[in-house]
C-alpha positions as CSV (number, residue, x, y, z in Angstrom):
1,X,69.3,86.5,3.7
2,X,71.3,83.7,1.9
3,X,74.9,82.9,2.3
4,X,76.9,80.7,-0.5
5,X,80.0,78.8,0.3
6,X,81.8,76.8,-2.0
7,X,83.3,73.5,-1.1
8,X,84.8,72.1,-4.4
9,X,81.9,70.7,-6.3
10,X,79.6,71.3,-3.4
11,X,77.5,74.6,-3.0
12,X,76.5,75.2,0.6
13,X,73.3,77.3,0.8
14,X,72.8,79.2,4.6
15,X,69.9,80.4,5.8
16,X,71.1,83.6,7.3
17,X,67.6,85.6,8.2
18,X,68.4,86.7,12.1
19,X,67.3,85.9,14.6
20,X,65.6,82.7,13.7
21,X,65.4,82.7,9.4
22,X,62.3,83.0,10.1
23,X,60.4,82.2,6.6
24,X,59.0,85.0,4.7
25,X,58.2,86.0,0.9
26,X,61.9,87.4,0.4
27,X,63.7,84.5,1.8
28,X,61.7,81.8,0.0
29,X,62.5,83.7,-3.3
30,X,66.0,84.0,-2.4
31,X,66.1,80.3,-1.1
32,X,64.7,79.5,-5.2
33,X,66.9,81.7,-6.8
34,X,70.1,80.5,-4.7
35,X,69.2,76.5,-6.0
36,X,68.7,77.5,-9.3
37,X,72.2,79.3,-9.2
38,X,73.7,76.1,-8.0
39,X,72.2,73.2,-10.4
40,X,75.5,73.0,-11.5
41,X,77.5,72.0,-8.4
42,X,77.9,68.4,-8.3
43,X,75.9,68.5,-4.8
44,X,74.0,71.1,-2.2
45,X,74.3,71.6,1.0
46,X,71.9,73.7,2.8
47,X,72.5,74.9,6.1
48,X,71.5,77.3,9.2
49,X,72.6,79.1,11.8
50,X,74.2,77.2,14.6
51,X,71.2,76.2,17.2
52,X,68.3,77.0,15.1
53,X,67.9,76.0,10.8
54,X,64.7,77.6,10.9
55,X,61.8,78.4,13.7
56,X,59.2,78.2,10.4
57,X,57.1,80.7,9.1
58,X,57.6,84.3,10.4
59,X,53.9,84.9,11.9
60,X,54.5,88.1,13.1
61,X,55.0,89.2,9.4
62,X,52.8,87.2,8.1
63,X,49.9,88.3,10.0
64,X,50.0,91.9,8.6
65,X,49.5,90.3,5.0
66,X,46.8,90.9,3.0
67,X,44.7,88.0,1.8
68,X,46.5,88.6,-1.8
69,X,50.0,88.3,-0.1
70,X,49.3,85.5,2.0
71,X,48.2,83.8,-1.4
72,X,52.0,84.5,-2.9
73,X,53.3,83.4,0.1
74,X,51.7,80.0,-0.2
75,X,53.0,80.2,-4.2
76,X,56.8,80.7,-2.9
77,X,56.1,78.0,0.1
78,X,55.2,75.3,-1.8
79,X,57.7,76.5,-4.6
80,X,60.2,76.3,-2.5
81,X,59.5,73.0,-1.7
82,X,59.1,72.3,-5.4
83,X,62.8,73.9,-6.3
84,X,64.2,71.3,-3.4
85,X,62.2,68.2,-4.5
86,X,62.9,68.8,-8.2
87,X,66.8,69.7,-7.7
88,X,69.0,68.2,-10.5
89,X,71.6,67.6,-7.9
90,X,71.5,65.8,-4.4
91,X,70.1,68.4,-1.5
92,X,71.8,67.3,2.2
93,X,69.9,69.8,4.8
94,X,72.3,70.3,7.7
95,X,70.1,70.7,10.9
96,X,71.9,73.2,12.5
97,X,69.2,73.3,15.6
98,X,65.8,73.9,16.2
99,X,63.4,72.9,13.1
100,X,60.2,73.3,14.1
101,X,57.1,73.2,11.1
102,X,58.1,75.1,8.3
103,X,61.9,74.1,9.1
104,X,60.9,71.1,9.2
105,X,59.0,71.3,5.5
106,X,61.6,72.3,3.7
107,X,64.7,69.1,5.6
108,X,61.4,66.8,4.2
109,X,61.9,67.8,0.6
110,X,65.9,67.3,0.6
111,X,67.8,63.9,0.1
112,X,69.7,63.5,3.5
113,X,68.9,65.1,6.6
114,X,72.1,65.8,9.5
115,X,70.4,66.9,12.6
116,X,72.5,68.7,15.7
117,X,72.6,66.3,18.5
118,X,71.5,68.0,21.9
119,X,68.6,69.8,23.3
120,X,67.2,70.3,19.7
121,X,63.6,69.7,18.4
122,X,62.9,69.0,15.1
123,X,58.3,68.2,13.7
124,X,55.7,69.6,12.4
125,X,53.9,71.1,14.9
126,X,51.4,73.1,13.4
127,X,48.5,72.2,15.1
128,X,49.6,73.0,18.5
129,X,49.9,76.7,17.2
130,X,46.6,77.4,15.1
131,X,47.6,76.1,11.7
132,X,46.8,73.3,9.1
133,X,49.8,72.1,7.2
134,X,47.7,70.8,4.3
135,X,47.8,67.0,2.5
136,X,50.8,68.5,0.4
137,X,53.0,68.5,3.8
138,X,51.3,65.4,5.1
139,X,52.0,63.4,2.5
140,X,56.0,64.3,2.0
141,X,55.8,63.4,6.2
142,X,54.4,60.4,5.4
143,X,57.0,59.4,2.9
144,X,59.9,59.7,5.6
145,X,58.0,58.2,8.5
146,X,55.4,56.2,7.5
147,X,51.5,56.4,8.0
148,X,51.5,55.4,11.6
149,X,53.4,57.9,12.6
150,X,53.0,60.3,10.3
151,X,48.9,60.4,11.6
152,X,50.4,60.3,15.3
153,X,52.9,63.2,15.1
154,X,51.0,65.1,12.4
155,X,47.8,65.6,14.6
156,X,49.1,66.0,18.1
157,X,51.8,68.5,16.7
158,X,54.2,66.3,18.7
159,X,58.0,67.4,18.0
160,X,61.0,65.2,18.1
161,X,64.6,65.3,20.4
162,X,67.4,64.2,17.2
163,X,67.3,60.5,18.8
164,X,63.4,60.2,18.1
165,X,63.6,62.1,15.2
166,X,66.7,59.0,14.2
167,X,64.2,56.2,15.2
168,X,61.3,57.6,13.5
169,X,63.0,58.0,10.2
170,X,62.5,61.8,9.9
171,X,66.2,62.5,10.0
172,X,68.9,60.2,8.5
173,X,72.0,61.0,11.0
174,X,72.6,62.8,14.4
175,X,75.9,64.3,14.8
176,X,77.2,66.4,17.6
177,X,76.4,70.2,17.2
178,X,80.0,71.2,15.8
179,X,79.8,68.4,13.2
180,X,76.5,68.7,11.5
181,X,77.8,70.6,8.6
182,X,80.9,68.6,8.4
183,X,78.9,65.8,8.1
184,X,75.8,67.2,5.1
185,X,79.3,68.1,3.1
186,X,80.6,64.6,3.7
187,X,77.5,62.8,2.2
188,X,77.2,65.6,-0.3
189,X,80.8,65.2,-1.8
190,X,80.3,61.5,-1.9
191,X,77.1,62.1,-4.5
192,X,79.3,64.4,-6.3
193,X,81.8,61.8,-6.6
194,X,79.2,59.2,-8.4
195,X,78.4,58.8,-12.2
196,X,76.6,62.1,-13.3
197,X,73.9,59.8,-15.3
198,X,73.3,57.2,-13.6
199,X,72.8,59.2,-10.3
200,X,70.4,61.4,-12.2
201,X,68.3,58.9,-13.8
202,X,67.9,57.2,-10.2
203,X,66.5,60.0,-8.5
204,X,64.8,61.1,-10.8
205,X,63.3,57.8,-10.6
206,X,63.2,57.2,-6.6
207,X,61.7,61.0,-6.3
208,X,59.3,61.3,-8.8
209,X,56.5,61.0,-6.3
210,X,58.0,63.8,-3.8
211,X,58.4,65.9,-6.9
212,X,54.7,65.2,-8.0
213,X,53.3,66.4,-4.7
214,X,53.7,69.9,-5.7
215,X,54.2,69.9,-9.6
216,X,50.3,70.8,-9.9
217,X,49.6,73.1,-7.3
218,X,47.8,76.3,-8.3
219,X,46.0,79.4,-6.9
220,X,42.7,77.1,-5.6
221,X,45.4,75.3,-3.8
222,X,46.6,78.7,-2.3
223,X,43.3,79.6,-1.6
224,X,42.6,76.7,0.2
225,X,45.6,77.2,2.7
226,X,44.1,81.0,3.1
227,X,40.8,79.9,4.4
228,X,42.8,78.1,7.2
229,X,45.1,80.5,7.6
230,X,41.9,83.4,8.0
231,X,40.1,81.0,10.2
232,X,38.8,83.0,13.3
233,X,40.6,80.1,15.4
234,X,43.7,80.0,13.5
235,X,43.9,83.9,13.8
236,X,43.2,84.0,17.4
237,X,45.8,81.1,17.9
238,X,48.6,82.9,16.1
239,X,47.8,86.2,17.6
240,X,48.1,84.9,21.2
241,X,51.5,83.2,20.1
242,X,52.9,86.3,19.2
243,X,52.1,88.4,22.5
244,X,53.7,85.0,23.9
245,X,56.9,85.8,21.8
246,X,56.6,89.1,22.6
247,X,56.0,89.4,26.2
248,X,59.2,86.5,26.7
249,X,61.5,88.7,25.1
């Protein structure tokens, strides 16, 4: 589910979950355990497939989880996000396509976002689908794009072409498609070319409040993201989408 390249001093990560990397419990864990085997490259890179990073969480799967398995998938969620905000060394996300909701989690948690240019979307759509992403998620969207927009996106679900996603400050460049990665390992090698220390000690510094978003969080936090997810709404709204997916395929 995880693919390594290496690129001198920079260790690309790749999402490689067909057809979508659609995120489950194993890939989370394996997206963890891959950035903990790489604090030692000088900078990351993670990446997808080409025309989709990630279509988010993998409802179909999730749906046949037990209440104790959605709670441990809310764990390695927000630990994921964790092991990305808390990275010793810079994370650039390469937005290889599509990056709708929980795509788009994990691009908020990283240094430097490269989106595809093209027909792409890229938001946190949540609420058009059933879900409630939570004041964890709101707040690292906030962060990138401000409170204004942040409360418009956030609550109409609204998701974003790579030029609004530019403007609105949610992604940092747009690229065409055959360049994206090109581009993450440009910016990456540069932050692998600057003084180990000093680069340290200033993210550390100019992160510490992404990093504290999800430092705390605990089972009543888990718990919390369970009643929404177990919400008779929520259910019926995920349900639908997947005879949706199902019937379009």
């Amino acid at each position: 589910m995880i693919e390594t390249l290496q690129h001198g001093r920079v260790q690309e990560i790749r999402l490689a979950r067909p057809p979508v990397n659609a995120l489950d419990s194993d890939l989370l864990v394996a997206l963890v355990d891959a950035l903990r085997a790489a604090r030692n490259a000088g900078a990351i890179v993670l990446s997808g497939q080409p025309g989709m990073f990630s279509a988010g969480l993998d409802v179909p799967r999730l749906l046949g989880y037990s209440r104790q398995q959605m709670s441990q998938f809310w764990a390695h969620f927000f630990g994921a996000q964790q092991a990305l905000a808390s990275c010793p060394v810079p994370v650039a996300v390469a937005l290889t396509g599509h990056s709708p909701a929980g795509g788009a989690v994990l691009a908020l948690q990283c240094d430097h976002r490269v989106m595809a240019d093209g027909k792409y979307k890229i938001g946190l759509n949540e609420v058009q689908v059933g879900l409630f992403p939570g004041p964890t998620i709101y707040a690292a969207f906030k962060r990138l794009v401000g409170t204004r927009n942040a409360d418009r996106l956030m609550t109409g679900g609204i998701m974003l072409s790579p030029a609004e996603a530019l403007g609105a400050g949610l992604v940092d460049r747009v690229v065409p498609e055959g360049e994206v990665i090109a581009a993450a390992l440009e910016w990456a090698q540069h932050m692998a070319s600057l003084p180990p220390r000093a680069l340290a000690l200033t993210r550390r510094m100019a992160r510490a409040d992404l990093v504290a978003l999800t430092a705390n969080l605990g089972d009543a936090d888990y718990e919390a993201m369970n009643e929404a997810w177990y919400s008779e709404e929520t259910q019926a709204t995920m349900r639908r989408l997947v005879e949706r997916l199902r019937k379009s395929q």
